[in-house]
N, C-alpha and C positions, 0 to 999 in steps of 0.2 A: 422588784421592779420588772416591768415586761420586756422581756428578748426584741422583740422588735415591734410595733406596734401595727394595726391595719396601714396597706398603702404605704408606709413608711421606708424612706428606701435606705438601703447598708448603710452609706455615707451619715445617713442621717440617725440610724441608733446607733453609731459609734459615737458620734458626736456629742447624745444624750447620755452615755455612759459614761463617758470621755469627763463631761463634768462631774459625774457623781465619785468618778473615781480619784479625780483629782479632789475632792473635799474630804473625802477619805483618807488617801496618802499625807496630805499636808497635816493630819495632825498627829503621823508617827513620822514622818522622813522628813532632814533637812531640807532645804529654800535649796538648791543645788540638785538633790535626789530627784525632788518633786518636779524642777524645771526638764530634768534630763526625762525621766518617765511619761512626760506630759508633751515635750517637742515630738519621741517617737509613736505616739501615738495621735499625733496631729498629722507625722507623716503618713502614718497608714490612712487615716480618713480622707485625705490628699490623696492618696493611690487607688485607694475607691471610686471615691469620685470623677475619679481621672477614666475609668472604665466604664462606659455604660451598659456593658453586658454585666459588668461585676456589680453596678449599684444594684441593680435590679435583683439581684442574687438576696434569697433568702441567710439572714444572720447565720442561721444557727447550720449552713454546709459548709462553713468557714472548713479549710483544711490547710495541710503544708505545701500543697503546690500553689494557693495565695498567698503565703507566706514565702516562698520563692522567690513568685513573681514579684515581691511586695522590695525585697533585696535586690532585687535585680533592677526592679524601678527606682531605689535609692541609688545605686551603683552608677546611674546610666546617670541622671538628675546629679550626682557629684561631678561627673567626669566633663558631665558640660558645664559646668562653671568653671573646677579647677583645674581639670585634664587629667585630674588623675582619682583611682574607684578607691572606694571605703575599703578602710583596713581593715584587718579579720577583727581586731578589735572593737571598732563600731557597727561589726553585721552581727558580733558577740551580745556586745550589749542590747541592739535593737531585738534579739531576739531574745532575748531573757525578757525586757520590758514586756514585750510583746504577749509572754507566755506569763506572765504577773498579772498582767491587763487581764486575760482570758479566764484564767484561774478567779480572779475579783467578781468577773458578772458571773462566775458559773457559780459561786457563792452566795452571791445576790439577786439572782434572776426568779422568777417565777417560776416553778413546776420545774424544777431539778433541772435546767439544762445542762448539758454535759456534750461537749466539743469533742472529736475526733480527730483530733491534732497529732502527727507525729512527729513530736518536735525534733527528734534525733535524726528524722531524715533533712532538716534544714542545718544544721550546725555546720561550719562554717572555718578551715584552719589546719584541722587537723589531718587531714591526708591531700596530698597532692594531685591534682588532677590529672587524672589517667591519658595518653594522649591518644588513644582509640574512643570516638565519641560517636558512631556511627554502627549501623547493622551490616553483619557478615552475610555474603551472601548466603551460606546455611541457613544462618536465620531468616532472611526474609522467605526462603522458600518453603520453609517449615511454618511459617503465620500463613504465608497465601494456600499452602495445602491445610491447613489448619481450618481455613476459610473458605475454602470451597467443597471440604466436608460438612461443614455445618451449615453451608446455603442448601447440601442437595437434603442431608439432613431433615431439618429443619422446615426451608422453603417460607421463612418469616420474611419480616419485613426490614425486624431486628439484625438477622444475620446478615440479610444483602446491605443493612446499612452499615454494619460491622466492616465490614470488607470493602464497600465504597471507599467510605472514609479512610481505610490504611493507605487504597490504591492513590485516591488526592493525596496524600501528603507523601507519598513514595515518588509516584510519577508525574506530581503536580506542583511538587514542594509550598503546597498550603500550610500555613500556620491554625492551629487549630481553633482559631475564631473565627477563622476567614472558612473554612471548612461549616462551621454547626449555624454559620449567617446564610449559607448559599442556598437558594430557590431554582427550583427548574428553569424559572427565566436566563438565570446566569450562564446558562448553558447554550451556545450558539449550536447549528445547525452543521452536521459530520459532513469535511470536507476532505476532498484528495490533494496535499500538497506535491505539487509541478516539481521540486527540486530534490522531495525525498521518496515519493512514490510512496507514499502512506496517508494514512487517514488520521485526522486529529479532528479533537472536538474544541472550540475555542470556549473557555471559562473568563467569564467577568469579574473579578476579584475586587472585593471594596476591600482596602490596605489598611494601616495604620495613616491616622492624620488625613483622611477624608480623600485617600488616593484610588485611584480608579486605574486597574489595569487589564490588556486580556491577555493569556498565556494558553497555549497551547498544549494538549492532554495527548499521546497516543490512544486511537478510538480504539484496538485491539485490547488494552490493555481493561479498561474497564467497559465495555460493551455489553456483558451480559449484567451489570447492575445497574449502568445507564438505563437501559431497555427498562428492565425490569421499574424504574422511578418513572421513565416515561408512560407507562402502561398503566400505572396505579395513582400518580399525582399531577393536580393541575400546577400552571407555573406559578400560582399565587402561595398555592398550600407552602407550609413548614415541609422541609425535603426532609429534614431527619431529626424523625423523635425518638423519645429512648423506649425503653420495654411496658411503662406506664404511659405515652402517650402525651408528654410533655417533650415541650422542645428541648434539642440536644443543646446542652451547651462543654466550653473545656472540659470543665470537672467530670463530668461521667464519663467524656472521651480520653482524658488520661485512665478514669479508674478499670476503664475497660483495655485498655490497651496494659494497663500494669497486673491486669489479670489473666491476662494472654502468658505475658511473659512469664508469670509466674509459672502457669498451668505448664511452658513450654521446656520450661526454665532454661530464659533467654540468659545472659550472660549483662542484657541492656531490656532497662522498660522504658514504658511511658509511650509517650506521642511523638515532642518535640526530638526524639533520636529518628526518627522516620524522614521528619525537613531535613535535618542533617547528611541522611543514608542519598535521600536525592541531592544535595551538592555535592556528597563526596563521589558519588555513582557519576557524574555528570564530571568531573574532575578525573579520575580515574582512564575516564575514555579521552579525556583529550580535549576536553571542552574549554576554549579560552575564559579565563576569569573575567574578562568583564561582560560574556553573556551568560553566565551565571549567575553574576549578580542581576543583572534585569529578569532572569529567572526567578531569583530569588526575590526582585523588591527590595535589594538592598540600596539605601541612600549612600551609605558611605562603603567604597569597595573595602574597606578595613573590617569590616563585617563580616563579608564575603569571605575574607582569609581564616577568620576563625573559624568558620564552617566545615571549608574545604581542608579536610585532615590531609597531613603527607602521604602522597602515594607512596609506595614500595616501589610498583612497576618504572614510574616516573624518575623516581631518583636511579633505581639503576641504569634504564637508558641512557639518563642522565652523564653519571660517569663513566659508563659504560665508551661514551665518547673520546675519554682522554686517551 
């Protein structure tokens, strides 16, 4: 059977697989097995669905940071019904189904397809979460030197977009959709603010759930890769394509950021530790929690607190008082 058909969007060959797989199953696994294998994978076409960056996404770049996001989208969808997230037990199972499902069409699909799944980086239980979730200032300054040898290097289009992009989500605390959607237009015009005696650039951020917000950028901070997008793209063009020339989306933005880290050997990869590094950067300095969270786009300031890891500095002061 075909991995995904022309025009055919994710949502829609999960779906097509979804039955083939359940007619399969049900004539080795009990009425019970079949029912449990078949809900989580109605759940993941549901979490497809639910993304239009991700329908759109070709089948066969499925990886483990969809399958993340895929838990994480269970977790959040428990928590608002019952109050409370999925045991490791049912993020166990969902992933075991999950990786049963994948194994099934990779068997059955046309022309050998073969996934790039690391399942072992989703599991789910076994070690405790560390309570440093955020970049060390060594680290960041080792990626931005990292990064502005490879723009003089270089001199692509790829590198400055490499480096744009860490600087939004360091100094902009963009999420990285909101990042790989943004056009030249979203970018307002470099102004001098009255109260801090600096320059910021205002960003237009389209949020989760059809939210519209502007947040405020230091223009020092990324000014030579601004420049450099204003000089080469209109405000209609795609701001950031990858090394082929296709639009950027999550997936290449984490895989390039987890091969930084590797290259750097960071101690933390990925993207989503950079959103974090700018609340906890912003926390650190003294920043009240609830303009962080409007920094952030957080709905619920309980959000906000997960983010904001415990300062050192803070708690000593802290005690430091009694």
């Amino acid at each position: 059977m075909k991995l995904q058909k022309n025009n055919e969007t994710f949502s829609s060959a999960i779906q097509r697989w979804k039955i083939e797989f359940e007619i399969r199953i049900s004539k080795r696994r009990d009425e019970k097995t079949v029912e449990n294998y078949i809900n989580v994978v109605q759940q993941f076409e549901n979490f497809v669905f639910s993304d239009k960056d991700l329908d759109r996404t070709d089948f066969i770049k499925i990886n483990h940071f969809i399958i993340e996001d895929f838990i994480t989208y269970r977790d959040k969808k428990r928590k608002s019904v019952t109050g409370k997230e999925l045991t490791v037990s049912t993020k166990k199972n969902d992933i075991k189904v999950l990786k049963i499902f994948f194994e099934f069409i990779e068997d059955n699909s046309d022309n050998g397809v073969q996934f790039f799944i690391k399942w072992k980086k989703v599991e789910v239980g076994k070690m405790p979460r560390k309570e440093i979730t955020y970049h060390s200032e060594d680290n960041i300054i080792r990626v931005l030197n990292y990064m502005q040898r490879s723009i003089k290097k270089e001199r692509t289009e790829f590198a400055y977009m490499v480096s744009f992009t860490f600087k939004l989500a360091l100094y902009g605390g963009l999420r990285a959709t909101e990042i790989c959607n943004l056009k030249l237009g979203n970018f307002g015009e470099v102004y001098t603010s009255n109260s801090e005696k600096k320059k910021f650039v205002p960003i237009t951020i389209y949020g989760k759930g059809s939210t519209v917000f502007t947040n405020p950028i230091p223009y020092e901070y990324i000014k030579n890769e601004f420049n450099f997008f204003k000089r080469n793209k209109s405000k209609k063009d795609e701001l950031f394509l990858t090394k082929t020339g296709i639009k950027l989306n999550r997936n290449h933005l984490y895989g390039y950021f987890e091969n930084i880290g590797k290259l750097l050997e960071l101690d933390k990869k990925g993207i989503h530790i950079i959103r974090r590094t700018f609340a906890t950067n912003l926390n650190e300095l003294g920043v009240d929690i609830r303009n962080i969270q409007l920094l952030m786009r957080h709905s619920d300031i309980k959000t906000t607190t997960i983010y904001t890891a415990r300062s050192q500095k803070q708690m000593e002061a802290a005690v430091g008082k009694l």
